[in-house]
N, C-alpha and C positions, 0 to 999 in steps of 0.2 A: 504494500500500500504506500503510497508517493503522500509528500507534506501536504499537495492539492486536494485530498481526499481524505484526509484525515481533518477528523470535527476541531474547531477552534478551541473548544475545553478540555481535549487532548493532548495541545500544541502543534495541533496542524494551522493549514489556510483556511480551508472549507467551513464560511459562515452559513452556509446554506444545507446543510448537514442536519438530522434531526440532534435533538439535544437526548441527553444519555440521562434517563430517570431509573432514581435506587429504588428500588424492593425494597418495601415496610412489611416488615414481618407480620403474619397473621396471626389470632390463638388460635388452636387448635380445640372443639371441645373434647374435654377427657372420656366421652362416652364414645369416642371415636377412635380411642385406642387400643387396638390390637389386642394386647395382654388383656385390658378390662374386657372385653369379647371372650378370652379365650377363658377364664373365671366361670362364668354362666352357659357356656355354648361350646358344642363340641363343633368339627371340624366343617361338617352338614347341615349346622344352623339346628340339630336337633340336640333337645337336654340332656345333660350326660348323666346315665346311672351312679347311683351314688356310692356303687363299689368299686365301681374307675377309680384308678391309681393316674396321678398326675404326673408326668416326669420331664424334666427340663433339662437339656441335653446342649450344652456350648459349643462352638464352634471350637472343629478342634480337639472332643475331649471323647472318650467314649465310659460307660458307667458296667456294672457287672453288678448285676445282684444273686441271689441265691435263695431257693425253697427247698424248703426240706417236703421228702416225700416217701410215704412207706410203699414195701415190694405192691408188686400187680393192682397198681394206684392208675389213672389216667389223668395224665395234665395236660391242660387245654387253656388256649391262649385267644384273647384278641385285642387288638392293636391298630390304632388310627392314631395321626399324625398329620401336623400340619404341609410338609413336606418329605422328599426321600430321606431316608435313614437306610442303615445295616444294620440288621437283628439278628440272631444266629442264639440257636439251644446248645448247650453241653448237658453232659450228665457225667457225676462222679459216686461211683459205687461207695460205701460207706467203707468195709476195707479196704478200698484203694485210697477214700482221703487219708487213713492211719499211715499209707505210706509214704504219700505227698505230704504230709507233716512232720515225719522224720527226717525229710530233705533239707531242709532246713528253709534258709532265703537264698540260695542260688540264684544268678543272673538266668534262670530261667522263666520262660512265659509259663503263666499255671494253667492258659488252655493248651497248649501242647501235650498234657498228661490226661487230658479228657477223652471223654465220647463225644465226636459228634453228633450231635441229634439232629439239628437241622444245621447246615452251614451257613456262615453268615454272609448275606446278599444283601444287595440293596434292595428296597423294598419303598415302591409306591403307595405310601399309606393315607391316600386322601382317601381310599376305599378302603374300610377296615381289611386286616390281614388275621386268617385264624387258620388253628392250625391245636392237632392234639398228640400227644404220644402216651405209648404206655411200656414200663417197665415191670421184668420180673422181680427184680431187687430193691432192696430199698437204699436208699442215695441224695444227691444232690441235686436240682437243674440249675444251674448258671445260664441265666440271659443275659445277652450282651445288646448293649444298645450304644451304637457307635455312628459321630457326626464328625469324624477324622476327615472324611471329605471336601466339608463345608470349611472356608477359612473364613467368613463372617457372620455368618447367621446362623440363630440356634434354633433346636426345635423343641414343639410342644409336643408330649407324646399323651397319649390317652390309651393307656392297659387296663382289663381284667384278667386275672389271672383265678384256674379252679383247678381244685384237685379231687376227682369223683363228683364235680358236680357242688362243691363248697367252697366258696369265694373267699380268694387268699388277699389280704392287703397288707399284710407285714411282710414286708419284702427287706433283705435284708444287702445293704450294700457292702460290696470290700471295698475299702481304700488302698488304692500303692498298688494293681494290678493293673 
């Protein structure tokens, strides 16, 4: 762009140029905010039951929690999201956690030592995601719920989680894995 064309309040020539007006910020009102939506309203604009588990997943970070479950149990999952995520099952047999605890803290990953039950994918959870398994043993399931993907934005997740048909909400999270 030449001095002839550029606006005079620039320190061009050009008096005939429109004049450059700021942006006055607007409010916003707060019942327009996102988060206060996601509070009362699930991802479908429909009420969420009130054994939904809430979970908030950073950009960046992924969470593991764990249910305990006894032998020839069925757990059965569903799962809606405001966006994609990675979810993936593990199961750890009860004598196999005695001996991943003897290991001590090793530079080892502690899904590495697991069962996979379902692996973990990416998953389009604006339509819930369900899904059951059943074990002879009794054991652990570790769910992982992973937003390593995303480098800025984080997700809303909305779980039930049952075991035989009896809604679990104590989920139990590790830290430092």
């Amino acid at each position: 762009m030449t001095e002839d064309e550029l606006p005079e309040q620039l320190g061009g020539q050009n008096p005939h140029s429109k004049q450059l007006m700021p942006l006055h910020p607007v409010k916003i009102d707060p019942s327009d905010y996102y988060h206060e939506k996601m509070k009362t309203q699930s991802i479908n604009d429909k009420p969420l039951p009130e054994e939904t588990c809430h979970i908030q997943l950073a950009a960046r970070k992924r969470k593991i929690f764990s249910i305990e479950c006894s032998g020839n149990s069925t757990f059965s999952w569903r799962i809606e999201a405001d966006a994609e995520m990675i979810f993936g099952v593990y199961f750890l047999a009860s004598d196999q956690k005695k001996n991943l605890d003897s290991m001590g803290h090793e530079k080892v990953d502690i899904l590495d030592k697991m069962e996979m039950v379902v692996p973990p994918m990416l998953v389009l959870t604006t339509v819930p995601d369900k899904g059951s398994c059943k074990r002879p043993d009794n054991g652990t399931y570790y769910l992982i719920f992973s937003n390593k993907h995303s480098w800025i934005c984080r997700r809303n997740v909305h779980a039930k989680f049952d075991i035989d048909g009896k809604v679990e909400k104590d989920l139990t999270e590790l830290h430092g894995v």
